[in-house]
N, C-alpha and C positions, 0 to 999 in steps of 0.2 A: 657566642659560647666560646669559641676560640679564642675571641681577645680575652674573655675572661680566663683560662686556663692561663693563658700566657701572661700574666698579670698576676696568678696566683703564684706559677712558678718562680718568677723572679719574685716577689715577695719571700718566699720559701727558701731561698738561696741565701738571698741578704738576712734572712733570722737565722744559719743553719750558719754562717761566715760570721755574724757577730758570737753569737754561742760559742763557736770556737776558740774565737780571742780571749773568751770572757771566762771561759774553762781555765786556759794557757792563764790568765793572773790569776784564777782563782787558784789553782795550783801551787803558783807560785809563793803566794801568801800561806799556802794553808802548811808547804813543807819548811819553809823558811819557822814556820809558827812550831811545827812540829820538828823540826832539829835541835829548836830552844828548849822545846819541852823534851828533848830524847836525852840533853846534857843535863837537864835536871833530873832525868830519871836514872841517870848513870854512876849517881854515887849508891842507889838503890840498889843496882842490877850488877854492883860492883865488876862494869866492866867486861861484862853481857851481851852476847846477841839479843835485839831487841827490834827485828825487821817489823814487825808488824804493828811496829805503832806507826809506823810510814803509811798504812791503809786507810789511816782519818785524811790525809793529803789526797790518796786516790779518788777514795770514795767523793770526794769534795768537787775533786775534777770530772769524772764520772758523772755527775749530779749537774753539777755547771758545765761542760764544755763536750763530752762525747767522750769516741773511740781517742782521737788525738790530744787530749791536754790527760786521759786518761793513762793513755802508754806513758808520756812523757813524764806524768807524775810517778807513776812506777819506774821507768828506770832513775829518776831521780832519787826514789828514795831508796833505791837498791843502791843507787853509787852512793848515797849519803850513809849510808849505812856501813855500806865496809870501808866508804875511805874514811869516816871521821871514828868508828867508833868500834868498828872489827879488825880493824887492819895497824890501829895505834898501838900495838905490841909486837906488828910485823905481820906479815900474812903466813907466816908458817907458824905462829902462834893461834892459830882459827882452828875450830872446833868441827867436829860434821855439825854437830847440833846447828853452828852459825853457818854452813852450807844448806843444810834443810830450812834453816828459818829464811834464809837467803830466795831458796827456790820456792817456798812456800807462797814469801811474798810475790814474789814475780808471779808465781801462779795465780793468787790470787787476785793482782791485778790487774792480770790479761783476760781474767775471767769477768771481773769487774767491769774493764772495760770494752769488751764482749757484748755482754749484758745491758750495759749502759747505751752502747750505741743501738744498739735493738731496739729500746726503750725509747731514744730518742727519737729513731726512726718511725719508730710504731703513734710516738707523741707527731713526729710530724706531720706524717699523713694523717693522724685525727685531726688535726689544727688544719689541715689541704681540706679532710672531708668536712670539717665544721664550717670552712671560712666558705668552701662552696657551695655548700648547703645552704650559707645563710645568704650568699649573693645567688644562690638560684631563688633561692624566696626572696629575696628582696628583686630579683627580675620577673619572676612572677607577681610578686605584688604592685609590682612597676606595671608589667603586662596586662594583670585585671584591673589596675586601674585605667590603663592605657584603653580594653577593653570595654570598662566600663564608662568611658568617657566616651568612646565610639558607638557605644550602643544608643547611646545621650541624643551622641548627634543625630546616627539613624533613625533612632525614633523622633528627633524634632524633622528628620526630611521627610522620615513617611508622613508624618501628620500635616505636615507642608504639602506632600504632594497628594494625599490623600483628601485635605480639604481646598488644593487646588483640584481635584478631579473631582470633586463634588459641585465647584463651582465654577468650571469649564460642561460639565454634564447640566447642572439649571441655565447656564448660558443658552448650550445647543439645544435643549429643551424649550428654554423660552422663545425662541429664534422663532419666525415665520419659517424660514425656510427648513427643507428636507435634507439633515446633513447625515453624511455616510461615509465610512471609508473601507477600503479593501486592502488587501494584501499587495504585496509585489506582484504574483501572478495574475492579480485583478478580480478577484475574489472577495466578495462583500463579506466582511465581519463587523458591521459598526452599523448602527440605523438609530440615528433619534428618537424620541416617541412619535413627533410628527410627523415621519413613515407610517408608524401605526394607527395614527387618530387618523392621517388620509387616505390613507389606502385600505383601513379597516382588518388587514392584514398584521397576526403577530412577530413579536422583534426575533421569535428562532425561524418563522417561516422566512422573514427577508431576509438574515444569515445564512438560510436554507437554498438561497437563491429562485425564491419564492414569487421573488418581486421583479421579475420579469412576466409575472401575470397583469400587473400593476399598469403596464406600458401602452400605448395603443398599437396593432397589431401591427395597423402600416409603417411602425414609426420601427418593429424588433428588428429589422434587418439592416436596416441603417443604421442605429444605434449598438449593434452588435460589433459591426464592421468599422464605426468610429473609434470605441471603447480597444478592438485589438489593434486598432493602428497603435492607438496612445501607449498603449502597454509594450507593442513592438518599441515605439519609437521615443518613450518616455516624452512625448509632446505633454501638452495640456489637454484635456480631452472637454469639448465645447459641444453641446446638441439641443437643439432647439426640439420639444416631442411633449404628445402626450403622456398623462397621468390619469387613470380612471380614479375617481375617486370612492369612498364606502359606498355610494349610494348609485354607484353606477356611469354617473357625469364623468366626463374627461374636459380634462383643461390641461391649457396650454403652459410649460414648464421649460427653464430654460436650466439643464445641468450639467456644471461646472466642477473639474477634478484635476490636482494638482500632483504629480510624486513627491514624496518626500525622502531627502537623500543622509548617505551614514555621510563621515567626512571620506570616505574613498569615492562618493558620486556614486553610489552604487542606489538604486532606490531600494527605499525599507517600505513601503506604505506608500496608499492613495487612499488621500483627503478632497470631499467635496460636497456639492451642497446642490437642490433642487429646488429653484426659485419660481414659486405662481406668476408668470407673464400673460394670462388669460386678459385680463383686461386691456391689457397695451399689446397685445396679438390684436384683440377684435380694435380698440383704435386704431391701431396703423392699417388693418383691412378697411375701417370704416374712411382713412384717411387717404388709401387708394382707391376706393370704392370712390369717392366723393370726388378724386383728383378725374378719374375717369371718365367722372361724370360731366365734368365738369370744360373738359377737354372735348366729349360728346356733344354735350350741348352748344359750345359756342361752333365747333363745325356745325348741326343740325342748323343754329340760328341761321349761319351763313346760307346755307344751302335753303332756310324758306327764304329769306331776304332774296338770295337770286333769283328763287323762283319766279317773285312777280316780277320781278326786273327786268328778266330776260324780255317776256313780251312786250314789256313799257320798252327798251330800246330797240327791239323790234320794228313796234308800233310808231317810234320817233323813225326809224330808217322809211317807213314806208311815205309818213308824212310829207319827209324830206325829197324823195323821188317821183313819190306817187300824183300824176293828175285826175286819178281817179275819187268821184265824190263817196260815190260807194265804200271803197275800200277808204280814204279819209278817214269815213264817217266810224264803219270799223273800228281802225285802228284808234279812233277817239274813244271809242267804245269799252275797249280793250283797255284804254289805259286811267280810266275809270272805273274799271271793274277791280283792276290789282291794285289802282291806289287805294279804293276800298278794302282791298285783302290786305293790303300792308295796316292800315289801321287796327282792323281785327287783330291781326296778330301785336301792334304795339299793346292794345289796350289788355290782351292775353298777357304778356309780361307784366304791364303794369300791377294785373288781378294777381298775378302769382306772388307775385312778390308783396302786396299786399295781403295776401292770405299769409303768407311765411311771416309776416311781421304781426299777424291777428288786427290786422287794423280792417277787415274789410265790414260796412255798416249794412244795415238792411233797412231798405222803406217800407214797410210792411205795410200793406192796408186788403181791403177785405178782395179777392180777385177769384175765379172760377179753375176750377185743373184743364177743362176745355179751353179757354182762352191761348190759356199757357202753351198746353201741347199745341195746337194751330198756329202760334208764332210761333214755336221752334219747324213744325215742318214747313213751315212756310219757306226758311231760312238754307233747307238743303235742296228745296225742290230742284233748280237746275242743276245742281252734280247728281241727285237719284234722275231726270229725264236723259241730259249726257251719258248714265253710264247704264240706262234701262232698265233702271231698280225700281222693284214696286214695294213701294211703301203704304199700309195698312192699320188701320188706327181704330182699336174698339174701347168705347167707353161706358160707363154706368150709366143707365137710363138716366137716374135722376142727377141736377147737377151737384159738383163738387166745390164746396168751398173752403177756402182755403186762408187763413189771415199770412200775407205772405208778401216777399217782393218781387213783383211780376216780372221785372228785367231779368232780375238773378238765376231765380227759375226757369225762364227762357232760356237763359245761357248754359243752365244744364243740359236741359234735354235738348239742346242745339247741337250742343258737344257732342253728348249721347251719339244723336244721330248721325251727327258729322262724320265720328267714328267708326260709326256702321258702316255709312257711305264707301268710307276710305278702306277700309277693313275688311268689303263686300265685293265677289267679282261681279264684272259686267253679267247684267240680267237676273240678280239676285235677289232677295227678297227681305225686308226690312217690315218690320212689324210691332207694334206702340200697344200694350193692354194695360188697362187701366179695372181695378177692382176694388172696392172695402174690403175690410180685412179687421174686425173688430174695434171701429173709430180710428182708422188710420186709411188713408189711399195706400195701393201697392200698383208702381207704375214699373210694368216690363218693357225692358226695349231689347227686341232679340232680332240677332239675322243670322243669315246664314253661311256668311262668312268662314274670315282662315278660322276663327280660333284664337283660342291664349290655350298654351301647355300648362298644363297643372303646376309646374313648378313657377308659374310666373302669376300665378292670378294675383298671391299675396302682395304683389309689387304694382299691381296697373296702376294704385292710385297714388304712385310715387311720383313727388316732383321731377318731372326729364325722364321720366318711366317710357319704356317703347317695346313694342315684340315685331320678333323680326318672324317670317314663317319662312320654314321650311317646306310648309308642302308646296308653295306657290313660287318658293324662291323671291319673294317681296323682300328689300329692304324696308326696316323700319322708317316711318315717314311723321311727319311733323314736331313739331318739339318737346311732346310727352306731356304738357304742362293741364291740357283741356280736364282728363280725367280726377288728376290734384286739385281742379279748384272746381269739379261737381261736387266731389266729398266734401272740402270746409265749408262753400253755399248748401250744401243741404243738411251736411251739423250744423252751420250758427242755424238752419230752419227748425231743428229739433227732433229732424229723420237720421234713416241713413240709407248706404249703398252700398251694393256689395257684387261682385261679379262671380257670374259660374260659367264653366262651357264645361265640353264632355274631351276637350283635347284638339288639337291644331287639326284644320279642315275641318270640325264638328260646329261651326256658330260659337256665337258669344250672346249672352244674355244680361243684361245693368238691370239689378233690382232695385226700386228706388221707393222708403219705406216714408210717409209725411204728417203728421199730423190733421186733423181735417178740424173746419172750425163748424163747431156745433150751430151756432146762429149766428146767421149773416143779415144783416140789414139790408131790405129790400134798394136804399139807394145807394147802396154798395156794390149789389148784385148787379143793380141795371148796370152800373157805369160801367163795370167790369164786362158786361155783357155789349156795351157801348162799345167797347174800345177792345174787344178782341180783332184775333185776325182776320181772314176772308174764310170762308166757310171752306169744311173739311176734306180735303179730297181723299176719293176711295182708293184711291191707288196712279202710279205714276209710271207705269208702262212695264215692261216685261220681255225679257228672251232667255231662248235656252244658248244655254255654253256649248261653242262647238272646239272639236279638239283638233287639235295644229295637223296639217295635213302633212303628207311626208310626201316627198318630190324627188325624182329618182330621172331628170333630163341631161342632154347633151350641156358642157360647157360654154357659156356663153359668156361674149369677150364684150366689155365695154368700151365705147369712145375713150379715148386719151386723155378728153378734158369733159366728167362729169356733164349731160343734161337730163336725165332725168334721177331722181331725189326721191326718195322716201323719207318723211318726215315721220318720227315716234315718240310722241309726249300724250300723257294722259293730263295735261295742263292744257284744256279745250282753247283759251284764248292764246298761249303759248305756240300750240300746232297748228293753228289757222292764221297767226302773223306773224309766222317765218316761212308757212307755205305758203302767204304772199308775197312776202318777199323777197322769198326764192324763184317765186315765178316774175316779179320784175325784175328779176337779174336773168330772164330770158331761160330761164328752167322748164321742166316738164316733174309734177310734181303730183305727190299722194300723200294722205294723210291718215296715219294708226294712232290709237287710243290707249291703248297696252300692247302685251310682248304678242298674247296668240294671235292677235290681228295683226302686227306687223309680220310674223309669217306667213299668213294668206294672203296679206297685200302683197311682200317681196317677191312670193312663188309665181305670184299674178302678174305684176308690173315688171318685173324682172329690171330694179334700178341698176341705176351705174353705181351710186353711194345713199347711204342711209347717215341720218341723224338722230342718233337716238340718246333718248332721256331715259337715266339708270335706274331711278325707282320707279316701278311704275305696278299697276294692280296684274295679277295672276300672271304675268312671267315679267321679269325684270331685265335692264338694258345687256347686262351681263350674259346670261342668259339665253335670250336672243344674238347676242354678238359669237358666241360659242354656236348653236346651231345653225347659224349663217356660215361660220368657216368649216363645218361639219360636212357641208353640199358641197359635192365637185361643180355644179353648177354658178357658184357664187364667189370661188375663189376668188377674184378680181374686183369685187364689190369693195368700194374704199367706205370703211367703218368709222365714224366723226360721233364721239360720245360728248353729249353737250348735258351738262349736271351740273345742279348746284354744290353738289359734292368735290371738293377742288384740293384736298391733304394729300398727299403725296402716297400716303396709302393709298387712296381713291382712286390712283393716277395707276397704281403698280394692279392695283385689281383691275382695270381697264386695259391694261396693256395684256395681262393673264389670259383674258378673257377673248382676246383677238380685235380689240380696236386700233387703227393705226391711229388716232388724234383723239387727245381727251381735251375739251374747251371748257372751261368755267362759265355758267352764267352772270351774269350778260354777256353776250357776244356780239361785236360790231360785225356789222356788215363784210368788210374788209378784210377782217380775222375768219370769217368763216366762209366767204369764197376762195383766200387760201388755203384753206384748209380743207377745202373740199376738188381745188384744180386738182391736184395729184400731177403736175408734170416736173420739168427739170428745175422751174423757177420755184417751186414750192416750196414754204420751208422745212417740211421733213426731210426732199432730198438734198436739199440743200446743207442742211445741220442747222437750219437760224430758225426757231422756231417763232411763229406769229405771238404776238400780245394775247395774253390768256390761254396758248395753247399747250398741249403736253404732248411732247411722241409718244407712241406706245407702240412696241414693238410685239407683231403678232406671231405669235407659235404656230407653227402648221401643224394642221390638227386631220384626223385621220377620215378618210373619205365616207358620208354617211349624209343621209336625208334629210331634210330640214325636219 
């Protein structure tokens, strides 16, 4: 606006400075024109004051130039007046009349030009007000064009950005994931629909801050407290948590939130998203789960592998010493009986592994449920006579026929009972019932054993499946594998299996469901009848559980170099060919079965050192090594934990527990009279530790009764 003014005025100067000049000739012309015409009117006027014909001159100047070509032309024609034609007979020849006509004229065209510059003035600023008038609408129409050009745009950006936000909004709608964003202060104002389709929750409840119901509860305080770090610290905010979903389920959600900043770094907004990880949570646990398992099992493997070991090099050390035929023949005995056991157990993997592959076949042909049950108990009777378990067997009057493969069978209810065995304290009770059940046999095998806890039944018949009990403090024992392959032999049979108990220390009960074969062929019957096993026994011995006695004597101090030994393995050929030949290495020796018998034997025999085996039935090596350093009487008892259990964990739980030496099975001869001297040459005190041996350093533990 200002340049315009200033643009208008100098325009207005340069028209107001040419008009002037243009006045000054017009003047000039119009008196010169009007002097020719005064001497032609002079023969008229015979010689006449005649001033006011000079007014056509003014008036002319007036008209074209203003105030200044207007004066000028009056006094011109006032001096042309009396010099050329008032004043040619003298000036004292002049008339008033030609003083009045004189003064008239001058009057009138001062007034003239008076007037005139008024007029032109008044003309200027109309021509000031037109020209701006017409350059303010022409900058107005400059401006609504200008305007409406910009409207042009603006509406091509909103529709740009409007049908980019329509098509950022069906993006984050179609998305799997849960996207949202909040405020600066961290305040949700943004939620997808898929907030709403999963959480079943509306878009103003989750703006509502609604959708912290959504969360799982364990997950609100963690997530509360990550979210104000990020807001403190503008981080990224990252949280692994649940999501309930409409229907009540929670799954696992992994969400992720970014700031978004002005260009001063200042944040305007948080933008983020919540992604379903349920599936790849439960594989990566199924992928630990399996690692662990797996990591269990090959220690387990290790630890049965030693188990028969131990006695076979035992049994080899006694061979190698011994002149005794008896003890020989033993130890031959012995190692015949575990290379038997190491079979069992290869042919146990082999089966497993062949069930995990579906490749395992059945011979089926027509065979008795009697038969069957009498090879399986035929199969544990020495571990139920070893550990005084009475085993009990009741069957249906008439017999059971079965089309079926008598091996596989057998190796069920072998298991079955094995497990019992293993699973059952000393003196405990084991018991086989066999019923119809609507054209199906239903065989119980129940004892009275630790138990399975309710939260583990769903697992027994899992490959490398084990329960450890708490009431007895047992470690879990053998490789898990027996129970996995009753189940796939009795599905390919067409039954099934299922375990109950009432909870650890309550017994465990295998129901075993089978189809029965309606007609059997009498020379099917016989042969099956032919080739069963040796007739049924009523039962296999019996005691009651006595409870660890508590001892409360004087300190008693052992010999410097161990002779008398307590041996504790509930591995019968194990503890009876090291407590041979512990006693050819000139020992004084005793032999426990499990933990509560090695307390009544230690309180009894009062050893110099014990050897004890860590898993063992109703109290475990640990266990026992803990109420051994518990007696002010047995301080000085050197503790030799001998296990097939040999990880370094195994090693740190045995030192916990107050063993001074953890040995791996098998153990030479050599390695575990070292380890049993205890003097300056040993190698505990020494720091060299024997081949196979581990320090373990014992806590003193507060004075108290076995």
């Amino acid at each position: 606006m200002t340049r315009m003014t200033q643009t208008t005025s100098r325009s207005g100067a340069w028209r107001a400075a040419n008009r002037s000049w243009f006045g000054y000739v017009v003047a000039a012309i119009a008196l010169g024109a009007t002097i020719i015409a005064r001497y032609s009117l002079d023969s008229v006027v015979h010689g006449g004051s005649l001033p006011l014909l000079f007014i056509i001159p003014v008036a002319l100047a007036a008209y074209a130039g203003g105030l200044g070509p207007t004066i000028a032309a009056t006094i011109a024609g006032a001096a042309a007046e009396l010099a050329l034609f008032v004043g040619r007979g003298g000036w004292d020849n002049r008339t008033p009349g030609d003083e009045i006509g004189i003064a008239l004229f001058i009057g009138a065209g001062v007034l003239i030009a008076v007037t005139s510059e008024a007029m032109h003035r008044a003309r200027a600023r109309a021509d000031r007000v037109r020209r701006r008038l017409q350059s303010e609408a022409e900058a107005r129409k400059r401006s609504e064009a200008r305007v409406a050009e910009l409207n042009e745009k603006l509406q091509r950006s909103l529709d740009v950005v409007s049908k980019n936000e329509k098509q950022l909004t069906f993006v984050m709608d179609a998305m799997p994931q849960k996207v949202f964003s909040a405020t600066a202060a961290g305040v949700a104002d943004y939620a997808n629909t898929q907030w709403s389709e999963y959480t079943g929750l509306q878009a103003g409840e989750i703006t509502q801050g609604k959708w912290v119901r959504a969360i799982h509860p364990d997950d609100r305080r963690e997530g509360a407290r990550r979210w104000a770090h990020a807001i403190r610290s503008g981080e990224a905010f990252v949280f692994e948590h649940r999501i309930r979903r409409y229907d009540g389920v929670y799954r696992w959600h992994i969400s992720r939130a970014v700031p978004m900043r002005d260009s001063s770094g200042k944040i305007v907004e948080w933008v983020g998203s919540s992604t379903d990880v349920h599936e790849l949570k439960v594989a990566q646990e199924a992928l630990r789960e399996a690692d662990s398992l797996k990591d269990e099992f090959l220690a387990t493997l290790a630890h049965e592998l030693r188990n028969p070991l131990a006695p076979m090099v035992t049994s080899a050390e006694i061979l190698a010493h011994s002149a005794d035929p008896a003890a020989n023949e033993q130890a031959r005995a012995t190692i015949r009986r575990q290379i038997a056991h190491m079979v069992r157990l290869v042919d146990d993997l082999i089966d497993i592994s062949r069930a995990t592959r579906n490749v395992i076949q059945l011979r089926r042909e027509a065979t008795t449920l009697s038969a069957i049950i009498a090879a399986a108990v035929e199969t544990v009777r020495d571990s139920a006579e070893c550990s005084e378990q009475r085993v009990t067997v009741t069957m249906p009057e008439e017999p059971v026929h079965l089309n079926a493969d008598p091996v596989r069978l057998t190796q069920v209810f072998s298991n079955l009972l094995n497990n019992s065995c293993k699973y059952t304290q000393k003196g405990g009770t084991i018991s086989v019932t066999a019923r119809m059940q609507e054209g199906w046999i239903v065989v119980r095998v129940r004892d009275n054993g630790i138990g399975i806890p309710p939260d583990k039944l769903s697992h027994v018949f899992g490959a490398f499946a084990r329960v450890h009990s708490e009431v007895n403090h047992e470690q879990p024992r053998g490789l898990g594998i027996g129970l996995a392959l009753v189940r796939r032999v009795v599905d390919l049979h067409g039954g099934s299996v299922v375990a109950e108990s009432e909870g650890a220390g309550r017994g465990s009960e295998f129901i075993v469901r089978l189809p029965v074969l309606a007609k059997a062929r009498k020379t099917d019957v016989a042969r099956a009848s032919a080739d069963a096993a040796p007739a049924m026994p009523a039962g296999l011995g019996g005691a009651a559980d006595r409870e660890a006695p508590r001892v409360s004597t004087p300190p008693f101090r052992p010999a410097k170099t161990p002779r008398r030994v307590l041996v504790v393995d509930d591995n019968v050929d194990a503890a009876e060919a090291l407590d041979t030949l512990l006693t050819l290495g000139g020992m004084e020796t005793r032999v426990a079965h499990d933990g509560i018998e090695a307390l009544y034997t230690a309180a009894e025999f009062r050893p110099d050192a014990m050897v004890v085996d860590i898993g063992m039935p109703r109290l475990d090596g640990h266990a026992v090594a803990q109420r051994m350093r518990a007696a002010p009487w047995a301080a000085g008892i050197r503790l030799v934990a001998l296990s097939g259990w040999a990880q370094e964990a195994d090693r740190q739980k045995s030192r916990e527990a107050g063993f001074d030496v953890h040995l791996a099975k098998p153990v030479t001869f050599r390695t575990l009279m070292e380890a049993l001297g205890g003097d300056a040459s040993n190698s505990m005190q020494t720091g060299t530790t024997p081949p196979g041996a581990q320090p373990a350093t014992r806590d003193d533990q507060s004075s108290a009764s076995v």
